[in-house]
ChimeraX commands (.cxc) that place a marker at each C-alpha (Angstrom):
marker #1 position 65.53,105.48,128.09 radius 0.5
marker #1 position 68.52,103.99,126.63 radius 0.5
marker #1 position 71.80,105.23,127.67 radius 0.5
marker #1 position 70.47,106.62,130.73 radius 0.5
marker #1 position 73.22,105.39,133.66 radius 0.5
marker #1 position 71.89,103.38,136.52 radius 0.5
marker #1 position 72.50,104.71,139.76 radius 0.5
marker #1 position 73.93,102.01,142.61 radius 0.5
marker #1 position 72.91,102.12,146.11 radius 0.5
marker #1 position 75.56,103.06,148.56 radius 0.5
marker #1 position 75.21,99.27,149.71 radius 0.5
marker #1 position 75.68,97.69,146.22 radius 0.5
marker #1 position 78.66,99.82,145.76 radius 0.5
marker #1 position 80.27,98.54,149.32 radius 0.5
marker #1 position 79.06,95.01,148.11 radius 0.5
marker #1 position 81.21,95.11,144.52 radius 0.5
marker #1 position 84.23,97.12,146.65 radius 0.5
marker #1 position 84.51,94.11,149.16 radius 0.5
marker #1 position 84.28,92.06,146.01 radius 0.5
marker #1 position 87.48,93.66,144.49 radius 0.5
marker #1 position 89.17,93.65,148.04 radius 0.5
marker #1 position 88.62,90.11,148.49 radius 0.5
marker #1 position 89.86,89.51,144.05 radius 0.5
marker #1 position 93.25,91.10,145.60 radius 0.5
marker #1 position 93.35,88.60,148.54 radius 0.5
marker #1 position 92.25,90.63,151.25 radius 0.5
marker #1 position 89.32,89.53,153.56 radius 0.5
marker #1 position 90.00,91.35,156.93 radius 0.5
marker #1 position 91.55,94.65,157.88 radius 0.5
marker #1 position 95.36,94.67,159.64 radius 0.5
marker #1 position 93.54,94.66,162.83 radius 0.5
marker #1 position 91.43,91.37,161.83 radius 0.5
marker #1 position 88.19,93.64,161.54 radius 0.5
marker #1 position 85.56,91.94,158.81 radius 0.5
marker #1 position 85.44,94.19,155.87 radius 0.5
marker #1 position 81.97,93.80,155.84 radius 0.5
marker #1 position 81.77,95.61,159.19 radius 0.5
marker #1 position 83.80,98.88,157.78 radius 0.5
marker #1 position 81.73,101.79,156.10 radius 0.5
marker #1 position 81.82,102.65,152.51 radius 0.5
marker #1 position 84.19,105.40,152.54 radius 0.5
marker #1 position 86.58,103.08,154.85 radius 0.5
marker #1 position 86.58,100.35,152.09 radius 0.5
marker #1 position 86.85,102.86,149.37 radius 0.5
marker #1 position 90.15,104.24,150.73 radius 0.5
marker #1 position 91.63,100.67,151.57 radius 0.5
marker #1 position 90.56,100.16,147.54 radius 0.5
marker #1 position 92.24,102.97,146.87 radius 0.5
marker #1 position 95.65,101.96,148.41 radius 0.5
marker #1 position 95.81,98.67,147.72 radius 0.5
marker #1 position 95.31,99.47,143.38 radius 0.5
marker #1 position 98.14,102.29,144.26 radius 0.5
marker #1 position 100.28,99.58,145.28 radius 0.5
marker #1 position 99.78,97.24,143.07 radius 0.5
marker #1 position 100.39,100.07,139.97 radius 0.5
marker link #1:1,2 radius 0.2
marker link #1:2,3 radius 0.2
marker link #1:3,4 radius 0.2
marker link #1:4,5 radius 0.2
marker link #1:5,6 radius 0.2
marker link #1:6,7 radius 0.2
marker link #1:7,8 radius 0.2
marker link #1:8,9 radius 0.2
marker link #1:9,10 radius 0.2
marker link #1:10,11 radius 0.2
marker link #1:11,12 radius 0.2
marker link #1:12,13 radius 0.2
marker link #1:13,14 radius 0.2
marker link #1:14,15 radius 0.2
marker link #1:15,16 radius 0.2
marker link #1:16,17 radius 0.2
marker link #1:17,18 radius 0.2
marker link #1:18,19 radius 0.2
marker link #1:19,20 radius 0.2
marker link #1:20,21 radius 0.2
marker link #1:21,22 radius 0.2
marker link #1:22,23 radius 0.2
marker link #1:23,24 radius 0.2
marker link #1:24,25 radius 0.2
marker link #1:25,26 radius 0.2
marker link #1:26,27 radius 0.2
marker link #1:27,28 radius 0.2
marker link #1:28,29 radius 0.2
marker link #1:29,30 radius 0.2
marker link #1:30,31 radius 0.2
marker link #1:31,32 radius 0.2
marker link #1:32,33 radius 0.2
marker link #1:33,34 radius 0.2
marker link #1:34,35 radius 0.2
marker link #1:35,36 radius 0.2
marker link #1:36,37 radius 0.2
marker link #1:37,38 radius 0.2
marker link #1:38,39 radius 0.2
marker link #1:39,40 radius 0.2
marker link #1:40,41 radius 0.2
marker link #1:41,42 radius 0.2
marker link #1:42,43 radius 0.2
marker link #1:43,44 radius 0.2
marker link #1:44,45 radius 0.2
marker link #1:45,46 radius 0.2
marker link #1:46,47 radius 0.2
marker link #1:47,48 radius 0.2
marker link #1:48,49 radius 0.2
marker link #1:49,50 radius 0.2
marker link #1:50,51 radius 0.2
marker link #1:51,52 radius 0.2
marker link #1:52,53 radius 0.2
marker link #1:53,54 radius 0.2
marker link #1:54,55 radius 0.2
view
């Protein structure tokens, strides 16, 4: 069906938020924690902050 929205896995999504995390320079939480070890929602929020900042 064309037009029809493809729906990402909750791991793609973290995958492509890292990905814009790491475009901004950031690779690690403050506290040195791998982003890759934080859960969606965490990463989503740091996201979230970082393109407030930068606005």
């Amino acid at each position: 069906m064309i037009g029809k929205p493809i729906k990402l896995s909750r791991e793609s999504e973290k995958q492509i938020i890292i990905q814009e995390l790491s475009c901004f320079g950031i690779h690690q939480t403050s506290n040195g924690e791998q982003l890759q070890t934080l859960d969606y929602f965490s990463l989503l929020n740091m996201l979230a902050v970082q393109k407030a900042i930068r606005s």
